[in-house]
PyMOL commands that place a pseudoatom at each C-alpha (Angstrom):
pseudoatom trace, name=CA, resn=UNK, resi=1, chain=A, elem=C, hetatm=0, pos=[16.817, -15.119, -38.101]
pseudoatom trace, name=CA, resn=UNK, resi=2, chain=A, elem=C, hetatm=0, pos=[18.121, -13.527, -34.719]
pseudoatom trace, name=CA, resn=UNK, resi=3, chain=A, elem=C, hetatm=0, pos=[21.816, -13.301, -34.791]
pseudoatom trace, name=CA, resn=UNK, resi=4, chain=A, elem=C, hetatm=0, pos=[24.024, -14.550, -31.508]
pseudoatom trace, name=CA, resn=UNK, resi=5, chain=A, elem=C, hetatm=0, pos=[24.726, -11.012, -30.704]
pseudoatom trace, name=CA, resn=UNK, resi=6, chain=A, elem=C, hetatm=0, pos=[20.906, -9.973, -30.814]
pseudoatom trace, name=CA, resn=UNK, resi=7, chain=A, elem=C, hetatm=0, pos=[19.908, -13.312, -28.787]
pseudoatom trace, name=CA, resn=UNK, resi=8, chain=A, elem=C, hetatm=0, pos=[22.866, -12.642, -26.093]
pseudoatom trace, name=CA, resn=UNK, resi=9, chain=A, elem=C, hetatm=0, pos=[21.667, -9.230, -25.777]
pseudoatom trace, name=CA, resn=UNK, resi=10, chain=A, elem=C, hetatm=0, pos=[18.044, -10.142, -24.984]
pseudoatom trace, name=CA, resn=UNK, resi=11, chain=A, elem=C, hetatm=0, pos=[19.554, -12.607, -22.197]
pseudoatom trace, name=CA, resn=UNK, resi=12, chain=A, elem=C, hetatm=0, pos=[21.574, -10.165, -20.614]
pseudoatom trace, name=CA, resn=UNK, resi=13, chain=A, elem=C, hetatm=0, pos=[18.956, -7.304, -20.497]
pseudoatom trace, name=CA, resn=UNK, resi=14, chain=A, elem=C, hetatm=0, pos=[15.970, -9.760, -19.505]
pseudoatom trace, name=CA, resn=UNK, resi=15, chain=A, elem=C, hetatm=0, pos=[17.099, -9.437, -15.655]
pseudoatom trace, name=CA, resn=UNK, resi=16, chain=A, elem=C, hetatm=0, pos=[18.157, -5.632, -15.193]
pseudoatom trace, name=CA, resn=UNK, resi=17, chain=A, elem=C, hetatm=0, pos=[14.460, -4.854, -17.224]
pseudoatom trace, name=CA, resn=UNK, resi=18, chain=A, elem=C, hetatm=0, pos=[12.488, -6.817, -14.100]
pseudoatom trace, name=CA, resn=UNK, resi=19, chain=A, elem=C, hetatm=0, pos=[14.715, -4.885, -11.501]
pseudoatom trace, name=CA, resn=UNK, resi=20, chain=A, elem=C, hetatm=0, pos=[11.641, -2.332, -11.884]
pseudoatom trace, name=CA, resn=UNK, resi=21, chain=A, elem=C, hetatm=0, pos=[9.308, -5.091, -10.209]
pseudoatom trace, name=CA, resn=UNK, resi=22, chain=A, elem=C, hetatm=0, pos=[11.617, -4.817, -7.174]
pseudoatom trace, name=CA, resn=UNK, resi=23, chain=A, elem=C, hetatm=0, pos=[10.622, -1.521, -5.802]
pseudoatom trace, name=CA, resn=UNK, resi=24, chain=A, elem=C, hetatm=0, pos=[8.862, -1.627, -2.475]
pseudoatom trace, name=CA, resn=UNK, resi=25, chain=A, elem=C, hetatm=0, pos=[5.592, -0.573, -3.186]
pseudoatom trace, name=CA, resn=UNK, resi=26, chain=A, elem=C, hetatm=0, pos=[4.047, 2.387, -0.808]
pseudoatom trace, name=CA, resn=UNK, resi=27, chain=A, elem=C, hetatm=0, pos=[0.634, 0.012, -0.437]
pseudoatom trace, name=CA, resn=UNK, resi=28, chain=A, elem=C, hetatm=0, pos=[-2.380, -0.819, -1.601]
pseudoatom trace, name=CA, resn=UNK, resi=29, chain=A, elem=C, hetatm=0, pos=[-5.240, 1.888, -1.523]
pseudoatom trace, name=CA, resn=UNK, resi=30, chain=A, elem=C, hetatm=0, pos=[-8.383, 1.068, -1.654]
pseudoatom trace, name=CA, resn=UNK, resi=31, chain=A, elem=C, hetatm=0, pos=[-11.590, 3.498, -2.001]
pseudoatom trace, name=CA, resn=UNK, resi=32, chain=A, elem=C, hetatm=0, pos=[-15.255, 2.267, -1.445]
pseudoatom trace, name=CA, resn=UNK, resi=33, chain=A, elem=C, hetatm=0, pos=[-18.346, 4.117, -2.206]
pseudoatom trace, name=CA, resn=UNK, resi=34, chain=A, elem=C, hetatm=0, pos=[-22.316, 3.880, -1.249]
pseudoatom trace, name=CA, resn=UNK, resi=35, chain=A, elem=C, hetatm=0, pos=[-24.565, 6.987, -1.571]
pseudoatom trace, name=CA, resn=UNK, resi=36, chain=A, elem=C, hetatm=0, pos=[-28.352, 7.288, -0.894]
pseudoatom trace, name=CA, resn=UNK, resi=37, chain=A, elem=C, hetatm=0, pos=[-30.140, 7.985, -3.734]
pseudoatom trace, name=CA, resn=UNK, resi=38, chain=A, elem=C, hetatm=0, pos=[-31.786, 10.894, -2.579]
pseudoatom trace, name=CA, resn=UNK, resi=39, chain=A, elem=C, hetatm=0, pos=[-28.535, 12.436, -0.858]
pseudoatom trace, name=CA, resn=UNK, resi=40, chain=A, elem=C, hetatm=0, pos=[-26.102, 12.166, -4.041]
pseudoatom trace, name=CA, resn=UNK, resi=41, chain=A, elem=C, hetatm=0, pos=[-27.598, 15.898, -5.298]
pseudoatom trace, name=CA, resn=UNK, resi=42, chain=A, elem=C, hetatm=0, pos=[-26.174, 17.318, -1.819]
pseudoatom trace, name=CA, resn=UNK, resi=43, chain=A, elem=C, hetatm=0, pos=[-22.498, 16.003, -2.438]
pseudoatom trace, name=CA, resn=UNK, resi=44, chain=A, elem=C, hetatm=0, pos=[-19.700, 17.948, -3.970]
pseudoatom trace, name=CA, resn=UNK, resi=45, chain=A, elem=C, hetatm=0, pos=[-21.651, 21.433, -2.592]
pseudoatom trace, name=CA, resn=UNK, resi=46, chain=A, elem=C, hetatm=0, pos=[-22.831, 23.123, 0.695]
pseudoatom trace, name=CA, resn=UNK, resi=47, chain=A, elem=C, hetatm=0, pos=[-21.237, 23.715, 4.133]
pseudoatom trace, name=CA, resn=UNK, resi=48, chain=A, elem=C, hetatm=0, pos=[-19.982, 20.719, 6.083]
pseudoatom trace, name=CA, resn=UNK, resi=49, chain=A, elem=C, hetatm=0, pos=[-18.209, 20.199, 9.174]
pseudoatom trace, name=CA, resn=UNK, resi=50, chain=A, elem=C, hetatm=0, pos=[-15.403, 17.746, 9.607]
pseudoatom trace, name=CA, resn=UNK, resi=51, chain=A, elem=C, hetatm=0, pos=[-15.285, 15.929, 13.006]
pseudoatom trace, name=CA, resn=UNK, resi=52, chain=A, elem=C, hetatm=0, pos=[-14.246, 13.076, 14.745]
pseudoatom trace, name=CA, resn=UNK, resi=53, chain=A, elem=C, hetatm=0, pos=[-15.842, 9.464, 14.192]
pseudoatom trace, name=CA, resn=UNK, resi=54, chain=A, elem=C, hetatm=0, pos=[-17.880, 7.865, 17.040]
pseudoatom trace, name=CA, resn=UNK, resi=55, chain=A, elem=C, hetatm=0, pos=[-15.093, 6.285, 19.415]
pseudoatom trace, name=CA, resn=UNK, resi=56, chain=A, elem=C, hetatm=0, pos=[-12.308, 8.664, 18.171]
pseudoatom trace, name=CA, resn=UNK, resi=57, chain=A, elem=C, hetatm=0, pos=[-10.771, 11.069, 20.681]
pseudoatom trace, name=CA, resn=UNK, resi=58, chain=A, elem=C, hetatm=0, pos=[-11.404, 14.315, 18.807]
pseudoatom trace, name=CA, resn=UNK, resi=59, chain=A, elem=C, hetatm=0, pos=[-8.629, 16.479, 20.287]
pseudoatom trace, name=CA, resn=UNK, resi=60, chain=A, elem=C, hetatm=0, pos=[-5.191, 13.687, 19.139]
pseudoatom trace, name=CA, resn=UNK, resi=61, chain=A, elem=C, hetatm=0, pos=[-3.330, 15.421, 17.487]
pseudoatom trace, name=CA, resn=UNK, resi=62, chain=A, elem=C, hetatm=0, pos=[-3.011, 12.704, 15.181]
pseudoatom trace, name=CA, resn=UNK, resi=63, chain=A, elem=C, hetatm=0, pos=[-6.479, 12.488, 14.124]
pseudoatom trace, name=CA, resn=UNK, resi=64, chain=A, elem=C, hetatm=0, pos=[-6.794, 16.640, 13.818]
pseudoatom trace, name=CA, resn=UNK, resi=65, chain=A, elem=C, hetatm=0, pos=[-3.759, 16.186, 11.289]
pseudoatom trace, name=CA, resn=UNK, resi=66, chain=A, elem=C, hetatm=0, pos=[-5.950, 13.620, 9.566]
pseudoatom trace, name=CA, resn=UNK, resi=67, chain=A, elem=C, hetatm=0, pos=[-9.137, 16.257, 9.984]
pseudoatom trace, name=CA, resn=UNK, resi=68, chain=A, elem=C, hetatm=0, pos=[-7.311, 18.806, 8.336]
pseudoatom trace, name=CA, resn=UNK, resi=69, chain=A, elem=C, hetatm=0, pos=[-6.096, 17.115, 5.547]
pseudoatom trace, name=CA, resn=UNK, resi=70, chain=A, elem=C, hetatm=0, pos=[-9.644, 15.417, 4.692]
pseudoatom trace, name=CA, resn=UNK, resi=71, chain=A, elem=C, hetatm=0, pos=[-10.966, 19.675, 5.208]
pseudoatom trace, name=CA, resn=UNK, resi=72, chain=A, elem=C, hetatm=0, pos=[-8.706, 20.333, 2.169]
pseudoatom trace, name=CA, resn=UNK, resi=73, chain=A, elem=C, hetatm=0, pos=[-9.462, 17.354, -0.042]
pseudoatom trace, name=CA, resn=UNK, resi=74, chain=A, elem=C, hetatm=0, pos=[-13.275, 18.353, 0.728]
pseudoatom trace, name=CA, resn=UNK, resi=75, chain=A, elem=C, hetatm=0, pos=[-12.804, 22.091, -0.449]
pseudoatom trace, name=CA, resn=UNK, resi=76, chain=A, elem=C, hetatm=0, pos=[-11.169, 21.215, -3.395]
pseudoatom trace, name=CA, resn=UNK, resi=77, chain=A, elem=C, hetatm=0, pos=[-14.535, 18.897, -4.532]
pseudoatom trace, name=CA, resn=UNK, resi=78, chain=A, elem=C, hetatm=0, pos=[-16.693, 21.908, -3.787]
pseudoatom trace, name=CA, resn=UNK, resi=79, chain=A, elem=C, hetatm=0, pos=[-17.177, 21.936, 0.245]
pseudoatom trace, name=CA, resn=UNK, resi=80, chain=A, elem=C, hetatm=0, pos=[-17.155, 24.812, 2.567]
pseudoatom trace, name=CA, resn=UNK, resi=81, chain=A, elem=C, hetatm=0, pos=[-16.162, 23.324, 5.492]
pseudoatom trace, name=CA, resn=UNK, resi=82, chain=A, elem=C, hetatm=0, pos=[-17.178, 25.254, 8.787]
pseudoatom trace, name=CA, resn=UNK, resi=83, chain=A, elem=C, hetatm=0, pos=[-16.928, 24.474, 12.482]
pseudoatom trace, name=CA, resn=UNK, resi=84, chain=A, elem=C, hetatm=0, pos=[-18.682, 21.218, 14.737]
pseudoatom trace, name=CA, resn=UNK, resi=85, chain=A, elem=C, hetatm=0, pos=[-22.132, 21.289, 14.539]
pseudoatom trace, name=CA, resn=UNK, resi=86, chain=A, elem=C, hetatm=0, pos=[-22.865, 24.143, 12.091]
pseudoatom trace, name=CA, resn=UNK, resi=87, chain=A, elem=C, hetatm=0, pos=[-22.684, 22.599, 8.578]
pseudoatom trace, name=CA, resn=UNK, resi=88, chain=A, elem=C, hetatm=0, pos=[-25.808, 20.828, 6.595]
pseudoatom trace, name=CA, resn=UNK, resi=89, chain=A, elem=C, hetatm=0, pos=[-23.524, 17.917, 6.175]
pseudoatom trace, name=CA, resn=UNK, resi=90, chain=A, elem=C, hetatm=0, pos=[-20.925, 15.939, 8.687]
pseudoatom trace, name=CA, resn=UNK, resi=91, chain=A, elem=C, hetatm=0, pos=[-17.658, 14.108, 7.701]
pseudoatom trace, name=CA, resn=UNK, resi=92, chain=A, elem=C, hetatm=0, pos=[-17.032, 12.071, 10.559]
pseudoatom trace, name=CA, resn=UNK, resi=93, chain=A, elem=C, hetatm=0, pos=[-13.274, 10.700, 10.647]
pseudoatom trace, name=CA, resn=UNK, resi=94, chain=A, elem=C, hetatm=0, pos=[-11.812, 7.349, 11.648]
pseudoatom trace, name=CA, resn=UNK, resi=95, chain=A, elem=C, hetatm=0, pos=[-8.348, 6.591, 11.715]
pseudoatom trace, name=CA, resn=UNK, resi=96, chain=A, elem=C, hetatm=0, pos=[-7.219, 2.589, 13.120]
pseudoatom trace, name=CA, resn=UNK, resi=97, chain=A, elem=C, hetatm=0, pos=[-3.688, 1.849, 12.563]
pseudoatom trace, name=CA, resn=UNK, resi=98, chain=A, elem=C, hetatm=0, pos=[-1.986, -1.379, 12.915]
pseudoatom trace, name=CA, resn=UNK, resi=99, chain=A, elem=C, hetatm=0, pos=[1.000, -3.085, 12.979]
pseudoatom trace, name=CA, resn=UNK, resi=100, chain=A, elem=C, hetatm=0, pos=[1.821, -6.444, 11.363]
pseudoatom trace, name=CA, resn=UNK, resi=101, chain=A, elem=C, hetatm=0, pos=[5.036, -8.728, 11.861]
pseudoatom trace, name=CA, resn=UNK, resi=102, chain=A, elem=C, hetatm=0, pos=[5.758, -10.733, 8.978]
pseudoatom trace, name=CA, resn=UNK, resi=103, chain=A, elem=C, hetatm=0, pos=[6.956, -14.041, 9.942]
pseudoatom trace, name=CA, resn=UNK, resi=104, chain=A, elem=C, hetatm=0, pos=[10.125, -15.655, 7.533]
pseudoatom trace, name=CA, resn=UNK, resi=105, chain=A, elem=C, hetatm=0, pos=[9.221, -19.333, 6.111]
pseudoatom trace, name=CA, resn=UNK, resi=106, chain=A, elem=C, hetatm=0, pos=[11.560, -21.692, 6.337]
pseudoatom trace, name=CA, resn=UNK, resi=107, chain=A, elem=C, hetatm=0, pos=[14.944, -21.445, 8.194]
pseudoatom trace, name=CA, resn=UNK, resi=108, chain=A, elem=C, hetatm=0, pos=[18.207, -19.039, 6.907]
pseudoatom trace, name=CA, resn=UNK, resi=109, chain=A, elem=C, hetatm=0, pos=[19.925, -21.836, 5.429]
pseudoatom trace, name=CA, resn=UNK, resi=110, chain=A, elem=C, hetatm=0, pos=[19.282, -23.280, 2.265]
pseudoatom trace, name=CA, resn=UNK, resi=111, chain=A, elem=C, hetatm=0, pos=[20.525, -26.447, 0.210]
pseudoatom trace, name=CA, resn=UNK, resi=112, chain=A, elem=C, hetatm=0, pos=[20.318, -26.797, -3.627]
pseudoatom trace, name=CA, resn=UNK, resi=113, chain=A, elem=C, hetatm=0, pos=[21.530, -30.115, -5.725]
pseudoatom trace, name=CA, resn=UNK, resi=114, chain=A, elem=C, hetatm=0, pos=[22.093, -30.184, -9.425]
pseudoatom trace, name=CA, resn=UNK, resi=115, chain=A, elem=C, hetatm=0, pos=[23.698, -31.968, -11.719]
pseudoatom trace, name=CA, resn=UNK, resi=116, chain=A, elem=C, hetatm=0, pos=[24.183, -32.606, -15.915]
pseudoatom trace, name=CA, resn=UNK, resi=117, chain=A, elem=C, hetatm=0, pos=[25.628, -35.291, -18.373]
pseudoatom trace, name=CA, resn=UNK, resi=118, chain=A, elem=C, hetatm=0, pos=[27.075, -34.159, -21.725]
pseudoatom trace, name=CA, resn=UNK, resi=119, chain=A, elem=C, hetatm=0, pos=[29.145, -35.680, -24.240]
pseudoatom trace, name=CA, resn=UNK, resi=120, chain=A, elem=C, hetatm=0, pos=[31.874, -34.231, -22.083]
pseudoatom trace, name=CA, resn=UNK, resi=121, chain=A, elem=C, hetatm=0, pos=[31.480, -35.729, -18.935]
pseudoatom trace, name=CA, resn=UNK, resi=122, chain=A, elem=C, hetatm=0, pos=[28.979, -35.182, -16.267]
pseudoatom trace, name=CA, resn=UNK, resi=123, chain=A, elem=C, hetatm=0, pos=[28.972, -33.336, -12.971]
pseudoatom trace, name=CA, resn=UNK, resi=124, chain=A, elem=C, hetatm=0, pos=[27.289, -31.881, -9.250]
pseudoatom trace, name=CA, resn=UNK, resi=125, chain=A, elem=C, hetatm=0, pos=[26.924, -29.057, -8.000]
pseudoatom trace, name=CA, resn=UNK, resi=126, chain=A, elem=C, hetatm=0, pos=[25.863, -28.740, -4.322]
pseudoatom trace, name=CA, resn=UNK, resi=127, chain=A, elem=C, hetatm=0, pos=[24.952, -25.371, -3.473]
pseudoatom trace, name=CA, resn=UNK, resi=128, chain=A, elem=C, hetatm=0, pos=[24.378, -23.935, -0.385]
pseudoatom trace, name=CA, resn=UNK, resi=129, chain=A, elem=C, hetatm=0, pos=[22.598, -20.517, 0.443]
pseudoatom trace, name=CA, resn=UNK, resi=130, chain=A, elem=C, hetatm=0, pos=[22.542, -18.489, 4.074]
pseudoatom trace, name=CA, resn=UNK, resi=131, chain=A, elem=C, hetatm=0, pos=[20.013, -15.724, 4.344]
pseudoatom trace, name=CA, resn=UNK, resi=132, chain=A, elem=C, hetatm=0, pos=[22.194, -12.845, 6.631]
pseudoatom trace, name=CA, resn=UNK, resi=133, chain=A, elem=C, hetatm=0, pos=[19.043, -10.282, 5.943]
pseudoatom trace, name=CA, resn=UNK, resi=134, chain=A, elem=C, hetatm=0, pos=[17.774, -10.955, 9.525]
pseudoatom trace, name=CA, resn=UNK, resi=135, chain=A, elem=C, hetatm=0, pos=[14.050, -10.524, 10.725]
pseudoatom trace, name=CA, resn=UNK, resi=136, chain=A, elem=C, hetatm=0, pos=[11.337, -8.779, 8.351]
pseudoatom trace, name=CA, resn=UNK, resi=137, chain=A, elem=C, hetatm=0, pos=[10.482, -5.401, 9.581]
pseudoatom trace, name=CA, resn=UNK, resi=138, chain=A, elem=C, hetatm=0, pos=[7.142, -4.374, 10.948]
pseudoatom trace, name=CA, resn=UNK, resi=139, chain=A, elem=C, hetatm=0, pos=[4.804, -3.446, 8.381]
pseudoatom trace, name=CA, resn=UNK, resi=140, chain=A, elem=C, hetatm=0, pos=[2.218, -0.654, 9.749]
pseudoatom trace, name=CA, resn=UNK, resi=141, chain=A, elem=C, hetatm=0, pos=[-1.535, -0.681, 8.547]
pseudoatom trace, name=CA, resn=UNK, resi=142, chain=A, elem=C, hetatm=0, pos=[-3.215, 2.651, 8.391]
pseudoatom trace, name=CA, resn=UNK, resi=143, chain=A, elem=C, hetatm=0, pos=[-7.354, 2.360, 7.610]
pseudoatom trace, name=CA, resn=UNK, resi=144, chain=A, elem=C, hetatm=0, pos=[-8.819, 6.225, 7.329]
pseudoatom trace, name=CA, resn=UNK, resi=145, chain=A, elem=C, hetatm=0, pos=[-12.511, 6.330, 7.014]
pseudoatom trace, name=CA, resn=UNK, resi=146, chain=A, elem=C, hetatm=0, pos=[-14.747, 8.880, 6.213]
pseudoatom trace, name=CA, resn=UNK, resi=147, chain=A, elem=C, hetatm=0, pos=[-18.406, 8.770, 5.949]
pseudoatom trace, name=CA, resn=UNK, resi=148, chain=A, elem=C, hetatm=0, pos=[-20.456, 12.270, 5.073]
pseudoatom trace, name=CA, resn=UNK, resi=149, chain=A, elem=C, hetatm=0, pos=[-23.806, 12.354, 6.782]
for i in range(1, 149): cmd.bond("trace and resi %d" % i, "trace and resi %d" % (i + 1))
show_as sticks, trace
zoom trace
């Protein structure tokens, strides 16, 4: 049998251990893959030349940051990546960003009743809670794409 000491132990550590689910999370990534059955045997090998995606200005300096990182990441699998229109394969690179405004529920003020009977006496306990954290923060949406042809 769990002593007092053991059991008030437990209680008090219970909350600091789920502190670690409060960390703001960097975002969900998510990777999809389709290959042609008779293309997987050129993957992972060969020259290939990274570009801009159809309806992506090619010379942003944003989306050559983007190129050059996805050149890398392709080298390291096995690619050697060579200029626009030279290599037996094409990356083709599509970058769409977003930005999202999350809307607060409810109003800043909240209300909370409660209330208990013992052998003691009874009670309640009106409570009353005021949000001062202000307006969510944008949340940007980054979607990078890249399809080898």
């Amino acid at each position: 049998m769990l002593n007092r000491k053991a059991i008030l132990a437990a209680a008090c550590l219970a909350p600091i251990m789920t502190l670690g689910a409060c960390a703001t999370p960097t975002g969900p990534v998510e990777v999809t893959r389709f290959h042609a059955e008779e293309k997987i045997a050129l993957l992972g090998r060969g020259s290939i030349a990274v570009e801009a995606g159809p309806g992506m200005e090619a010379d942003s300096l944003e989306l050559n940051s983007y190129r050059a990182a996805v050149g890398r990441e392709l080298a390291k699998l096995g690619y050697k990546e060579v200029g626009a229109g030279e290599g037996s394969q094409v990356a083709e690179v599509r970058v769409r960003r977003a930005v999202m405004s999350p809307m607060r529920e409810g109003g800043p003020v909240s209300v909370g009743v409660g209330g208990s009977t013992g052998s003691y006496g009874s009670g309640v306990v009106v409570g009353v809670g005021i949000d001062l954290s202000g307006r969510p923060k944008d949340q940007v949406m980054t979607e990078l794409a890249v399809t080898i042809r």
